[in-house]
C-alpha positions, 0 to 999 in steps of 0.5 A, a space after each residue: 412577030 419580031 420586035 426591036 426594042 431600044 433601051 432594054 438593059 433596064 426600065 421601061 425597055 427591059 418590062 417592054 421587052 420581057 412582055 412581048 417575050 412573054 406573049 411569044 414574041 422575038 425581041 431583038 434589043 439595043 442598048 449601049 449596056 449589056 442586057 441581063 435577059 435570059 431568053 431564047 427568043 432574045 437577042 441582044 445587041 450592044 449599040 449606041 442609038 446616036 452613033 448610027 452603027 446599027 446591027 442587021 436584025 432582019 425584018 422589024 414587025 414592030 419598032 419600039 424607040 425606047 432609049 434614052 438618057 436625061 440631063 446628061 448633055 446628048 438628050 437631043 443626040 440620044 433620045 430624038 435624033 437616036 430614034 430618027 435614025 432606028 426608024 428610018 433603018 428599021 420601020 419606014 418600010 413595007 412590012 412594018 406593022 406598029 412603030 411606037 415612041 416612048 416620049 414622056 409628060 414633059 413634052 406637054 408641060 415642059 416640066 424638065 430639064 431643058 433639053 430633056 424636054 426639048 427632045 421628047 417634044 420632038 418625038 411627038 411630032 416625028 411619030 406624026 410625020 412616021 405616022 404619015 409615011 408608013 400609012 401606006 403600008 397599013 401600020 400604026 405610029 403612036 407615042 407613049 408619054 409616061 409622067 413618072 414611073 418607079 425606075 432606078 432612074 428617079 431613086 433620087 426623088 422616090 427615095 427622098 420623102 420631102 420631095 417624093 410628098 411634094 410630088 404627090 400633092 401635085 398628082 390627081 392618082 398619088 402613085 407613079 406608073 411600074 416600068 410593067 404598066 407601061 410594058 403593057 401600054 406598049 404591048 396594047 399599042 403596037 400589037 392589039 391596036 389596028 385602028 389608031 395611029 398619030 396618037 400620044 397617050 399621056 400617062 401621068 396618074 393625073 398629074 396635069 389634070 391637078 387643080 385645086 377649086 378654090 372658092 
């Protein structure tokens, strides 16, 4: 199948990409940075998802909506009204199989930076609204939402062993997600899935869940 997959330069979008690679997929990937994927069946193209000057790909089996950035004062631009427009161009359309939003737990606790929060809140509800409109072509819309997860992104907390243990005594699981169990996650979702759409799946080793009993 052909897949396009945002964000792919590094993360989450990159072991996304190198998944369905690995299972015999094309992947055509966006990224406002170049891509260090050396595959035959890769495609790389240099795009910021905000700006709307988006490549002619082909048809889009499968739509991942990676890309985004946190705290950097384009959160909204970027990481909700970015992935509007992909999937408006690329997977409302007769043909598309699965659409997939990676969004993240802060959209069910709000623990983030504002606008951070705020974004992937969003996604949510427009992997709703998509799930309603391609329906009728027989495909899924899900989301994806990741607490944290080992990327160079949070080296600043990982790498710090006050906050990281602040962290952990906060998370049922004390681990975070590899950038490679989301990959599968999103592979699962979009490409052995069938059956289940409007859907996000929270992944965040039991961080909400947390509660201690006190009696």
């Amino acid at each position: 199948m052909n897949v396009l997959v945002t964000g792919t330069s590094h993360g989450i979008g990159r072991a996304i990409a190198l998944k369905f690679l690995s299972c015999g997929h094309k992947v055509t990937g966006l990224d406002i940075c170049p891509s260090s994927i050396d595959d035959a069946s890769y495609s790389h193209f240099i795009c910021d998802v905000a700006g709307g000057n988006f490549p002619e790909v082909g048809d889009v089996d499968i739509l991942i909506n990676n890309a985004g950035v946190q705290d950097s004062g384009r959160d909204i631009e970027v990481n909700l009204k970015g992935a509007i427009a992909v999937t408006e161009k690329y997977g409302v359309r007769s043909g598309i199989k699965s659409i997939l939003f990676i969004s993240s737990a802060s959209a069910h606790n709000g623990s983030e930076f504002p606008e951070y929060a705020a974004s992937k809140g969003g996604l949510i509800s427009y992997m709703k609204n998509v799930a309603l409109r391609v329906a009728q072509y027989g495909a899924t819309s899900n989301s994806l939402s990741p607490g944290g997860v080992l990327t160079a992104l949070n080296d600043r907390v990982t790498g710090n062993p006050i906050l990281w243990k602040k962290i952990m005594d906060q998370t049922l699981l004390p681990k975070w997600a590899t950038a490679e169990e989301i990959a599968e996650w999103a592979y699962f979702v979009t490409a052995v899935n069938k059956s289940m759409t409007a859907q996000d799946i929270l992944i965040d080793n039991g961080e909400i869940a947390k509660a201690d009993f006190i009696w």
